[in-house]
C-alpha positions as CSV (number, residue, x, y, z in Angstrom):
1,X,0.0,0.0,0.0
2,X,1.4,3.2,-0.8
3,X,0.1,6.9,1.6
4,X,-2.2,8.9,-0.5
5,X,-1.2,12.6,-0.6
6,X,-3.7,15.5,1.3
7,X,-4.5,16.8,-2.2
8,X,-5.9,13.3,-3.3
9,X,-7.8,12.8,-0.2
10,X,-9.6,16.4,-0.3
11,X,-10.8,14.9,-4.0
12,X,-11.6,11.4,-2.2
13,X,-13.5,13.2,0.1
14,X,-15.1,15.4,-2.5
15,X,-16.9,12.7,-4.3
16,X,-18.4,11.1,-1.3
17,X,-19.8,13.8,-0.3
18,X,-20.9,14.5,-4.6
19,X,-22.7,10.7,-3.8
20,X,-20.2,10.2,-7.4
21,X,-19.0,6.8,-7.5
22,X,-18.6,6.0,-3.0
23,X,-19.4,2.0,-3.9
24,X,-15.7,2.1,-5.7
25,X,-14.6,4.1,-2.5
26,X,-16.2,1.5,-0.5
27,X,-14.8,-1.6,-1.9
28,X,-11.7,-0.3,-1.8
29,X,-9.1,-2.0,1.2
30,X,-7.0,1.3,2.6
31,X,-5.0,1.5,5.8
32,X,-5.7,4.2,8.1
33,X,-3.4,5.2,10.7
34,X,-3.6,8.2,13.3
35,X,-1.7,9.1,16.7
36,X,-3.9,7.5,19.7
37,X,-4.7,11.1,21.5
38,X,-6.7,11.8,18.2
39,X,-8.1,8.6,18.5
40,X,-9.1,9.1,21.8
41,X,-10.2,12.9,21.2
42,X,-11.7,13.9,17.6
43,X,-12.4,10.3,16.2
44,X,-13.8,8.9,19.4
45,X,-17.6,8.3,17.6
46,X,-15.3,5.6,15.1
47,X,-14.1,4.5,18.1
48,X,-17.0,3.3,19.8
49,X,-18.5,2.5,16.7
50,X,-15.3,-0.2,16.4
51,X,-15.7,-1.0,19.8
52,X,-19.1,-1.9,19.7
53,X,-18.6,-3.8,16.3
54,X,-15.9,-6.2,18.5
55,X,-12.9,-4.6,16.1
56,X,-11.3,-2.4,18.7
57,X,-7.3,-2.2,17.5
58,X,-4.8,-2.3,19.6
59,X,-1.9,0.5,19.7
60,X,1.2,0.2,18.0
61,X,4.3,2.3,18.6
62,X,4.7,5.5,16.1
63,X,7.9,4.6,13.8
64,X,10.2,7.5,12.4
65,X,9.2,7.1,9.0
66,X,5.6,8.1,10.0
67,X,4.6,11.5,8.6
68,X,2.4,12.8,10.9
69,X,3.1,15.6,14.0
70,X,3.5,13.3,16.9
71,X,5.9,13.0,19.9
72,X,6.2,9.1,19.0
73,X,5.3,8.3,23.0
74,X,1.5,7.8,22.8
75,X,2.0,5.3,19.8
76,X,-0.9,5.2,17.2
77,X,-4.2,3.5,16.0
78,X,-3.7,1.5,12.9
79,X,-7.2,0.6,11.1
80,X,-7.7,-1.6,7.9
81,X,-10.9,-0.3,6.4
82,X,-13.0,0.8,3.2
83,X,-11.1,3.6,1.6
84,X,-14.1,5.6,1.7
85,X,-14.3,5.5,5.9
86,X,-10.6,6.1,5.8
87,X,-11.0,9.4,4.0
88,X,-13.9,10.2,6.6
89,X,-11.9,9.5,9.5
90,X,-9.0,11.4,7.8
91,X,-11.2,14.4,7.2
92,X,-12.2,14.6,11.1
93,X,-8.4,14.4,12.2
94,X,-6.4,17.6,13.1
95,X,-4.5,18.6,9.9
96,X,-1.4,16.5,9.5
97,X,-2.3,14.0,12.1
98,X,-3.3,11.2,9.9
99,X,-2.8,9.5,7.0
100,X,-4.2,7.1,4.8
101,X,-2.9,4.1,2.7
102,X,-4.6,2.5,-0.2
């Protein structure tokens, strides 16, 4: 999977909300990934929503190579999803605190 750029997840996130095409979004596997104090904070509805669903993932340590603004001690949330809730979730994150793999 290769990270998908802010610019290409604004248009992602255009055409969902256009109704053009989400089905393709949908069926599409994408990994997202996001420091666990925004998990916690301005994504906790997709957090209950996972918990409540049984699919609660478990924290992993942020790496150097991640490009998001993080001190690296709270570790992050790593999600495999629809590409289409990635770009949701990725939308509701602080700017630069997520990203998104497809």
């Amino acid at each position: 999977m290769k990270r998908i750029g802010d610019s290409a997840l604004r248009a992602y996130r255009a055409q969902i909300l256009a109704l053009q095409d989400v089905q393709a979004l949908q069926a599409r596997e994408a990994r997202f990934e996001a420091p666990l104090g925004d998990w916690i904070g301005r994504l906790a509805g997709f957090a209950l929503v996972l918990r409540l669903q049984g699919a609660l993932p478990a924290p992993v340590p942020i790496v150097k190579g991640d490009r998001f603004n993080a001190q690296g001690l709270e570790g992050k949330i790593v999600i495999q999803t629809s590409l289409a809730q990635a770009v949701l979730m990725w939308h509701l994150a602080a700017p630069g605190r997520a990203q998104v793999f497809a």
